[in-house]
Every structure is written in structure tokens, then in C-alpha cells.
C-alpha positions in Angstrom: -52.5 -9.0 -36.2 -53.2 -5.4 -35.6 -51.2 -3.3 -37.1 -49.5 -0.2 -35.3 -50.3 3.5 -35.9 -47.1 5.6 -37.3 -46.8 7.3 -34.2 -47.0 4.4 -31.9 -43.9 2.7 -34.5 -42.4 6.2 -34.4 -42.3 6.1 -30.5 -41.4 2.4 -30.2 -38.1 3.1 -32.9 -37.4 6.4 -30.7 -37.3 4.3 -27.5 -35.2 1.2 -28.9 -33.0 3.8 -30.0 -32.2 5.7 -26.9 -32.2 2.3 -25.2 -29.0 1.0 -27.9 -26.9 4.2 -26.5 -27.3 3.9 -23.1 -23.1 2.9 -22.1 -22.5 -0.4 -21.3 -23.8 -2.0 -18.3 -22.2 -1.1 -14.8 -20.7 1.7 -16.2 -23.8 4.0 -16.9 -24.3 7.7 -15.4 -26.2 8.1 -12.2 -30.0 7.4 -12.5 -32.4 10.2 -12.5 -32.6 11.0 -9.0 -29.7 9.1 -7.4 -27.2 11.2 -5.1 -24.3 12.4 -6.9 -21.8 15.1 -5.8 -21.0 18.2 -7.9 -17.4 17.8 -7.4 -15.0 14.6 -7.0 -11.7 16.2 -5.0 -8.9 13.8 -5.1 -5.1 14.2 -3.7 -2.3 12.7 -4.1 1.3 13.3 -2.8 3.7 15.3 -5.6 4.1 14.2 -8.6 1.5 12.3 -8.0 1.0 8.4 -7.8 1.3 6.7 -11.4 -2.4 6.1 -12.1 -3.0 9.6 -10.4 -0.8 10.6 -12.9 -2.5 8.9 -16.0 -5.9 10.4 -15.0 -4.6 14.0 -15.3 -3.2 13.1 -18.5 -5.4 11.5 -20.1 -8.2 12.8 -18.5 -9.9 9.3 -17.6 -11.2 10.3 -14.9 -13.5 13.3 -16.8 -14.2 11.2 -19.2 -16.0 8.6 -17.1 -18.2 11.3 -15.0 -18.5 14.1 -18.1 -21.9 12.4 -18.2 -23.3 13.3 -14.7 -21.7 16.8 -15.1 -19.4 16.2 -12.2 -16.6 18.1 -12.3 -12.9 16.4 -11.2 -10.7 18.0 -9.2 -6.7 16.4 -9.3 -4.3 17.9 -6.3 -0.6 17.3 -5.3 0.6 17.4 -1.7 4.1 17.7 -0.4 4.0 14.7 1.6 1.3 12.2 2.8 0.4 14.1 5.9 -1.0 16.7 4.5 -3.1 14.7 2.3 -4.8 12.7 5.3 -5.8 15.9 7.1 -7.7 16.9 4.2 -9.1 13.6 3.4 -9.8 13.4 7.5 -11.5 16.6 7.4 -13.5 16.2 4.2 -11.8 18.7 2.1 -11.0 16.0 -0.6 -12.8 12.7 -1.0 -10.1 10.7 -2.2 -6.5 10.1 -1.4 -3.4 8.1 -3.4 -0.8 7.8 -0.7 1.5 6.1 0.8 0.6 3.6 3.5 2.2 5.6 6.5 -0.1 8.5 6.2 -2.7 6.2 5.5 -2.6 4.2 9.0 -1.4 7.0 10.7 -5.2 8.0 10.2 -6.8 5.0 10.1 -5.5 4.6 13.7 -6.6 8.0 14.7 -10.2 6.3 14.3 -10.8 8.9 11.7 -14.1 8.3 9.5 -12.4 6.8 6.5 -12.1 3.7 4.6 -9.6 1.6 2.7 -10.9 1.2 -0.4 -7.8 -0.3 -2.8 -4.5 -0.2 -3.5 -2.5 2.5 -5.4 0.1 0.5 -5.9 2.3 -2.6 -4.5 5.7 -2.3 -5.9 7.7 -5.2 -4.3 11.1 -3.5 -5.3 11.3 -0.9 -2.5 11.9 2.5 -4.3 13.9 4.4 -1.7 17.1 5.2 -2.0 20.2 7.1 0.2 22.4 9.4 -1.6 25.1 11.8 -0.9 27.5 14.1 -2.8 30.1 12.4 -5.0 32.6 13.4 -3.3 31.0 12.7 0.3 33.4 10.0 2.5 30.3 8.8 4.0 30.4 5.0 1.6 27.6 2.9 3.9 24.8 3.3 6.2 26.6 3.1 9.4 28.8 6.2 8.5 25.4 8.4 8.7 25.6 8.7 12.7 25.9 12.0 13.4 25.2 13.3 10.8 22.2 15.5 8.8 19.9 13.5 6.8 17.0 15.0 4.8 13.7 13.2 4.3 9.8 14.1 4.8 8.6 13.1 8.2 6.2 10.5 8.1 6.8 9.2 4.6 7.5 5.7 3.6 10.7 6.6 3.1 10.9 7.6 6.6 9.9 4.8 7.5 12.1 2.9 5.2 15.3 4.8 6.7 14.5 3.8 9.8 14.3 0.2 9.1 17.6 0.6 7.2 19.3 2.0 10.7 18.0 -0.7 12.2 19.4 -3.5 10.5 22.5 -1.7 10.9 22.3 -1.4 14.5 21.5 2.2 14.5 18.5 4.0 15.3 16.6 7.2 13.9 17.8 8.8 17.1 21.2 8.2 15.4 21.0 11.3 13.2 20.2 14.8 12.4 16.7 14.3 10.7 15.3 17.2 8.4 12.0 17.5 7.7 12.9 18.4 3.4 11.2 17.6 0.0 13.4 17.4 -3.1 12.5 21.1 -4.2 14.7 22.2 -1.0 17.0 19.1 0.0 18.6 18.9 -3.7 20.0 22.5 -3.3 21.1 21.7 0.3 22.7 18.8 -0.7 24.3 20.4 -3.1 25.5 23.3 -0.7 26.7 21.1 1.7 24.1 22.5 4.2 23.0 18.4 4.9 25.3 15.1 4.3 22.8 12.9 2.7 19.0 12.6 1.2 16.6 9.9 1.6 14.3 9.8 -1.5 12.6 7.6 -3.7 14.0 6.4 -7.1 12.8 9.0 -9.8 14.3 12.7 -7.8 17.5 10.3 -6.7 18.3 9.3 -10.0 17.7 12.7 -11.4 20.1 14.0 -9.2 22.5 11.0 -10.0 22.7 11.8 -13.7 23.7 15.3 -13.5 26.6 14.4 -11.1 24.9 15.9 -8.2 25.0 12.8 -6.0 26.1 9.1 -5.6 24.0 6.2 -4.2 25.0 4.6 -0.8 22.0 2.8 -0.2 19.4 1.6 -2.6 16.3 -0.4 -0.3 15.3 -2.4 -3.7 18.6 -3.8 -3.9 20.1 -4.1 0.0 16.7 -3.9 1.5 14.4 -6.9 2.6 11.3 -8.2 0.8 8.9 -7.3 3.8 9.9 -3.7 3.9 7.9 -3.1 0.8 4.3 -1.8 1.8 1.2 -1.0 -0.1 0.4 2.2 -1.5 -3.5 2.8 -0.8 -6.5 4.5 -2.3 -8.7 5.9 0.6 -12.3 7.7 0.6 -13.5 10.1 2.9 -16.1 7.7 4.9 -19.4 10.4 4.7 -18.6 10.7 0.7 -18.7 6.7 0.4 -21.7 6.5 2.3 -23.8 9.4 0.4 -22.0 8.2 -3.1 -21.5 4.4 -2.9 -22.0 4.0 -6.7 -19.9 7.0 -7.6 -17.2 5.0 -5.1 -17.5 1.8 -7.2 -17.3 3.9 -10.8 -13.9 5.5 -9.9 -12.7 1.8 -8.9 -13.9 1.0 -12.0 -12.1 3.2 -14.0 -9.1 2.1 -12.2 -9.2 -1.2 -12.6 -9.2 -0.6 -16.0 -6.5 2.1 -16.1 -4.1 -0.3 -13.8 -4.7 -2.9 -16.6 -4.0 -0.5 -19.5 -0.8 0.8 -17.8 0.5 -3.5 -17.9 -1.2 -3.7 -21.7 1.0 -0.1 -22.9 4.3 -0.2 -21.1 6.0 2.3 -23.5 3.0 4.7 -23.6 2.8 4.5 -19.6 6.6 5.3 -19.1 6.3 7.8 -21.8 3.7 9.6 -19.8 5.2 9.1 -16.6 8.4 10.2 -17.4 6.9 13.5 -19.3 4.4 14.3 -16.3 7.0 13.5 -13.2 10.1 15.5 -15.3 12.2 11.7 -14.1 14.2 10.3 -16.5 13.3 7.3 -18.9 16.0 5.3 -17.4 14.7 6.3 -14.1 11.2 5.5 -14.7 12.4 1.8 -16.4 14.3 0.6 -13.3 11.7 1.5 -10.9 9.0 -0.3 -13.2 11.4 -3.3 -14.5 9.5 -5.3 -17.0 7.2 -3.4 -18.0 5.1 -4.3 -15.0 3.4 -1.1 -12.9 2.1 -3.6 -9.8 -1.5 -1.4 -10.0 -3.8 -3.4 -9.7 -6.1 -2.2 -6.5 -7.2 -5.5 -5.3 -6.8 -5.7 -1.2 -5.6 -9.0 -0.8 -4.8 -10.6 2.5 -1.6 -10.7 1.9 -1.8 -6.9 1.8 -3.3 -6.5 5.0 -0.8 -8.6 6.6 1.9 -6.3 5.2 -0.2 -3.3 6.0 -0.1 -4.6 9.9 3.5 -5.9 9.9 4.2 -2.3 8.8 2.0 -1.2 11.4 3.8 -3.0 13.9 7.2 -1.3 13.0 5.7 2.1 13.1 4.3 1.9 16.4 7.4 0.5 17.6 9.3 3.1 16.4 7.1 5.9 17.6 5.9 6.5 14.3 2.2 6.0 14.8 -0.1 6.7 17.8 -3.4 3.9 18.0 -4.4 1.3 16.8 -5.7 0.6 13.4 -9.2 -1.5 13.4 -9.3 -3.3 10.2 -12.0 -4.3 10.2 -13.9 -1.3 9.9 -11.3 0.6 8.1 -11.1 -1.9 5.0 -14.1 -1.6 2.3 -14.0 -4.1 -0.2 -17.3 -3.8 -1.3 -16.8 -0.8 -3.6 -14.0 -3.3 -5.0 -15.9 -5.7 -6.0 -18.9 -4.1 -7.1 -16.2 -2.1 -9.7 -14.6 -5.5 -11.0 -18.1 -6.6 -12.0 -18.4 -3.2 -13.5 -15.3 -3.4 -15.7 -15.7 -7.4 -16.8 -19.5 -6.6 -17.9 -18.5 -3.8 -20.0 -16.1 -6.4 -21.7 
């Protein structure tokens, strides 16, 4: 056999080597050449959705795309609506929101796709809550009277089931278009009779004394009026980036099964990131169970268009959303091969 020359075993070690660090496979940087944007710009409505959350605290996220220098960029919105126009308009590539905003678009025919869920809580987290000493005790005594949400939320759309089954209609009340930051205050003033919000800000306001609970949708509301939370990409950054698409997945995939595998740390971040109390926090995640994982599943899109449905009915959407073209599981499943080779 003929021996090699020390340079030749020199190079040979040198490549193995470099070839034993390269990360594991499906999750490595972009190849030399491949597309790759400078920037990843992802929204999410305020605080932020949980595993939205866990990426700016833990800085997943950077970590995964540190490699490719690609820098990540992590922005609230104050409400869903605001998220879709950028996401419609390219100004983010990514959006966690709330499945209103989401077919609102979608049915606009807007160049985006469905690309996984954020999150699939079947205990609806919206609740109705007034001052302590308010008179109002049900949902029925609300006609007439002010009620502060954000248009075009899921809790908006939530209320307006809830008025429903009690034979009332949105047209019923005073609606005022309010976040927290502004309804709190005017619920405490007496400027508005009663706040629709979601668990976390509720309960919040409940534990200082600030306000009492007359409805609570995961308790008196149906099954089916819980919806899907969705991740969506801006449809020119998933076709110029397909693989960068399928490495975020990835990551999430893997953070959604963290989250289940860590329940204190997860609450412990949430609760420290959203300023919501532990208790808070612990009743809208019972269990320790975060529902994250992104899979679109069937019964997901039948929810999605029984939501749909309601929405259009109620005037709440204009359109019609083409599923079809609008859901991309590709990028799904490539990522889940991703994260069960690196394992």
C-alpha cells in the first residue's frame, strides 16, 4: 500500500475535522451561495404570543441564524390588524396572531401563506369584567351600555358570539375600540361599564380589586368558539427563502416541545416577560400543557372556516378565504424532519 505524504494526511485530518463540526443535519447554515435575507422581521401582537415570547428571551431565534449572520428582528403590535398590514405589505416577514386578523387577510387574497399554528388553546381565554361594584351581574345586562375591546380581535369576535347566545347582538352596545393600557384606567374612571380582554390583563386587574368577572368564555363558553392562533409568512419571503422558512419551523417545533418538557421555567418566563401574574399564567395554561405545537391539522382548518363562517356573518370579514392556496404545509414538514434528524 502506498503510503500518504504528510501534507496529503495533514489535509485529509483538516478536512474530517471541519466535516465532525458541521451542526447536525437539517439544521445547518445556508450553503455557500443559497439566498438568504439579511434580516428576519417578525411581529406579534403585545405582549407577544408565548413562543414569541420565549424567542426574545432566550434568544432561540439568534441563536439558530447567528451562523448565516442574519440578524432577528422581534416587534409587538397593539392588535392583530396592524400586524397583517405589515405582513401584507412586506414590512415583516413573519406574523404570531390571532386567527381574525389572519383571515381577515387571507380573504383579502393578499400574497401570504399559512404556515403553522401559534397556538391552539381549547380553553377560550377571553374574559368580561366590570368594576366591583358595577350592578351589571350577566351578559344580557351589557345592552346599552359601553364595552371596550380591540376591533377585530379574537376577543371581538368572541364577544360577539357571547351576545349571541344571549340573544343579543354587537349592535347591542357601545363598542370602544381600547387596549388594556387605556381601557384599565377608563374602567376604573367609570368613563366605560365593562372590558373584554383575555385572561392574563383581566386577572391582573382582578387581583388589585379593580374589577370583577361576569363572563369568563373558558368556563360559560362553547368548545367550538376556541380558534387557532397562526404563524403566517409574507408569500415573496417564503418563496425567495423556503429553507430559511423551514429552519424557523424548526426551531419551533422544538421550542413548542420544550415549553410542555419545562412547565415551571415557561410560566416563569411568561409571567416575568408579560408582567401577568403566576396564578394568571397557571389557569390560562392548566396542566402544565402550552397547546404549541404548530402542526395544521384538519381539524384546524375546519375550525379556521367555521370561524370564518361566523365572521362573515357578522360582518366581521369581507371575502372569501381560498385554502387551498393560503395553507403551506410544506415548510412544516420539511422542519419536522429537520428537528427528528437532529435527535
Amino acid at each position: 500500500m502506498t503510503s500518504h505524504s504528510p501534507l496529503l494526511r495533514r489535509t485529509i485530518l483538516k478536512l474530517a475535522l471541519a466535516l465532525s463540526l458541521l451542526p447536525v443535519a437539517g439544521l445547518s447554515p445556508a450553503a455557500a451561495g443559497e439566498a438568504k435575507p439579511e434580516v428576519i422581521r417578525i411581529g406579534s401582537t403585545a405582549p407577544g404570543h408565548l413562543k414569541f415570547i420565549l424567542y426574545r428571551n432566550k434568544k432561540l431565534l439568534e441563536d439558530e441564524f447567528a451562523k448565516d449572520g442574519i440578524t432577528i428582528e422581534l416587534t409587538t403590535f397593539d392588535g392583530g390588524s396592524a400586524a397583517t398590514v405589515a405582513l401584507g405589505s412586506g414590512a415583516i416577514d413573519f406574523t404570531y396572531i390571532g386567527n381574525n386578523p389572519s383571515l381577515r387577510l387571507a380573504a383579502t387574497g393578499a400574497d401570504v401563506k399559512l404556515v403553522g399554528l401559534s397556538s391552539w388553546n381549547r380553553s377560550n381565554e377571553t374574559q368580561i369584567v366590570v368594576k366591583p361594584d358595577s350592578p351589571i351581574q350577566k351578559i344580557e345586562d351589557l345592552k346599552g351600555k359601553k364595552i371596550a375591546y380591540l376591533s377585530g380581535t379574537v376577543r371581538h369576535s368572541t364577544f360577539a358570539k357571547a351576545l349571541k347566545d344571549a340573544g343579543l347582538s354587537i349592535n347591542d352596545v357601545e363598542s370602544l375600540n381600547l387596549g388594556i393600557e387605556s381601557s384599565g384606567p377608563a374602567l376604573a374612571r367609570g368613563d366605560i361599564d365593562a372590558i373584554v380582554e383575555s385572561t392574563g390583563p383581566v386577572q391582573a386587574l382582578v387581583e388589585k380589586g379593580g374589577a370583577r368577572v361576569i363572563f369568563d368564555a373558558g368556563v360559560s363558553g362553547k368548545p367550538e368558539w376556541a380558534v387557532p392562533h397562526l404563524i403566517s409568512v409574507n408569500g415573496d419571503f417564503a418563496r425567495k427563502y423556503p429553507d430559511i422558512v423551514a429552519r424557523l419551523l424548526a426551531v419551533d417545533i422544538a421550542t413548542a416541545r420544550s415549553a410542555d418538557a419545562n412547565p415551571e421555567e415557561t410560566i416563569a418566563i411568561f409571567v416575568k416577560e408579560t408582567g401577568n401574574s403566576d396564578k394568571a399564567v397557571r389557569a390560562t395554561y392548566p396542566d402544565g400543557k402550552f397547546f404549541q405545537d404548530p402542526q395544521i391539522t384538519e381539524e384546524a382548518v375546519r375550525a379556521l372556516q367555521g370561524e370564518e363562517t361566523f365572521m362573515a356573518d357578522s360582518g366581521l370579514l369581507k371575502g372569501k378565504v381560498n385554502y387551498d392556496t393560503w395553507i403551506d404545509r410544506s415548510f412544516y414538514e420539511k422542519a419536522h424532519k429537520r428537528v427528528d434528524a437532529s435527535n
